[in-house]
C-alpha positions in Angstrom: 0.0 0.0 0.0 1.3 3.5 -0.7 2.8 5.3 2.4 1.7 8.9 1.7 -0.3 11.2 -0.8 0.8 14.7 -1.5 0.7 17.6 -3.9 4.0 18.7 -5.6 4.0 22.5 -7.1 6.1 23.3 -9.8 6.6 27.2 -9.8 8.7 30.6 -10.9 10.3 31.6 -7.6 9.6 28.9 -5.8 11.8 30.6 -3.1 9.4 33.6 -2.7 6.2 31.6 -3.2 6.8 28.7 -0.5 7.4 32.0 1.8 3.9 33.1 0.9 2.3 29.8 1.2 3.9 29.5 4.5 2.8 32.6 5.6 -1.0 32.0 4.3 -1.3 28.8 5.3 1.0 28.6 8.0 3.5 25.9 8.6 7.2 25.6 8.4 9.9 25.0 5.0 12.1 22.0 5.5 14.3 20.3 3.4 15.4 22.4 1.1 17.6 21.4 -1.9 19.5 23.8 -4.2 20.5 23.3 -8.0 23.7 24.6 -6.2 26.8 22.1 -7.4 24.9 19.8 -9.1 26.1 19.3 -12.9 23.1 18.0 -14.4 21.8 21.1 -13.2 24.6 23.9 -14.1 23.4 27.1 -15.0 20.5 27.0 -12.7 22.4 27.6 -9.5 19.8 29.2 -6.7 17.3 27.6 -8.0 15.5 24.8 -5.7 15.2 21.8 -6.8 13.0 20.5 -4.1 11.6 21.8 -0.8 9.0 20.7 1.8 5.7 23.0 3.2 4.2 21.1 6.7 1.2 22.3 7.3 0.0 20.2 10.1 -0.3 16.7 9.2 0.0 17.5 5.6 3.1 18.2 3.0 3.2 20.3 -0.1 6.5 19.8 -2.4 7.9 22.6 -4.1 9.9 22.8 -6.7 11.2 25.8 -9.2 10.4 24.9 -13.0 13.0 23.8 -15.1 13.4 22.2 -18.5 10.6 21.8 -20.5 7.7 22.3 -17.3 5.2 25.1 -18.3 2.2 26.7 -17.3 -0.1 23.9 -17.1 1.8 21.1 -15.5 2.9 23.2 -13.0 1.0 20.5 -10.0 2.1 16.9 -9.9 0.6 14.2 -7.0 3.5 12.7 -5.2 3.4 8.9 -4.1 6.0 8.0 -1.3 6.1 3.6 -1.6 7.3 1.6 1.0 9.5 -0.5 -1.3 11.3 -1.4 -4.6 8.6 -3.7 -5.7 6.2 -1.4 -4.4 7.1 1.8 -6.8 7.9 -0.8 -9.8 4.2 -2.1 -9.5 2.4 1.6 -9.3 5.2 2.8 -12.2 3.9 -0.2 -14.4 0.3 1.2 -13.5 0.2 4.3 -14.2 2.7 4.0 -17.1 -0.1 1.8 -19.4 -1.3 4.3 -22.1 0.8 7.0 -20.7 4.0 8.5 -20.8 7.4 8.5 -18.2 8.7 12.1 -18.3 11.7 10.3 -15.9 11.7 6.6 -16.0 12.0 4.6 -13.0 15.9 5.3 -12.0 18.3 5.7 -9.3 18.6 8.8 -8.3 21.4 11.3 -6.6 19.5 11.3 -3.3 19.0 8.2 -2.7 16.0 7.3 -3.9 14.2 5.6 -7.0 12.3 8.0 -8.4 9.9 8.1 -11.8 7.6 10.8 -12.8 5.2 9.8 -14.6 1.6 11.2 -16.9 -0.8 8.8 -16.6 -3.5 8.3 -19.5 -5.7 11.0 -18.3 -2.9 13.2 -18.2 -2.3 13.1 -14.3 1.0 13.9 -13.4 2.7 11.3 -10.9 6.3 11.8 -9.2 6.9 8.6 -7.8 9.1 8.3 -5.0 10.5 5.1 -2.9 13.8 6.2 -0.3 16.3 3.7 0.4 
């Protein structure tokens, strides 16, 4: 069964609009990542590449846009699995009669991680952490 269910928003400034989320909403902003010394991601140093909103029980992902994201697909749902075979099973799912943006890989930290559009166009970041 899949551990957790949350929003992920994909937006310009992310930096500035996590601070007005967290002020409208209230909450705290934890685990921030940076673009900072990454190579795959040179040239888009300052930019986060992933950052946490709790709001009471809840999480909302951020993210700053990059590549080809645009208006439109700016909100994905995120799936946290509780294991390998787990997140292989729900990729397979939701990959029949759609599309991988990210296939099912290993990724820098630490995870396996897909993201996914399903066949109703439902954007999908899978997520299992080692």
């Amino acid at each position: 069964m899949v551990k957790s269910v949350s929003p992920y928003i994909f937006i310009e400034n992310c930096s500035e609009a996590m601070e007005f989320y967290k002020d409208a909403l209230g909450g705290e902003i934890k685990k921030v990542q940076l673009a900072d010394n990454i190579e795959q991601f040179k040239g888009h140093e300052g930019k986060v590449l992933h950052a946490e909103l709790l709001v009471g029980d809840s999480v909302i992902h951020f993210s700053d846009l990059f590549g080809t994201m645009t208006h439109g697909n700016l909100v994905k749902i995120t799936l946290e699995c509780e294991s390998e075979t787990e997140i292989r099973h729900v990729y397979e799912a939701l990959l029949s009669g759609g599309q991988a943006e990210v296939e099912l890989q290993n990724t820098f930290w630490g995870a396996i991680h897909a993201n996914v559009t399903d066949k109703h166009g439902v954007g999908w970041l899978l997520n299992y952490q080692k």
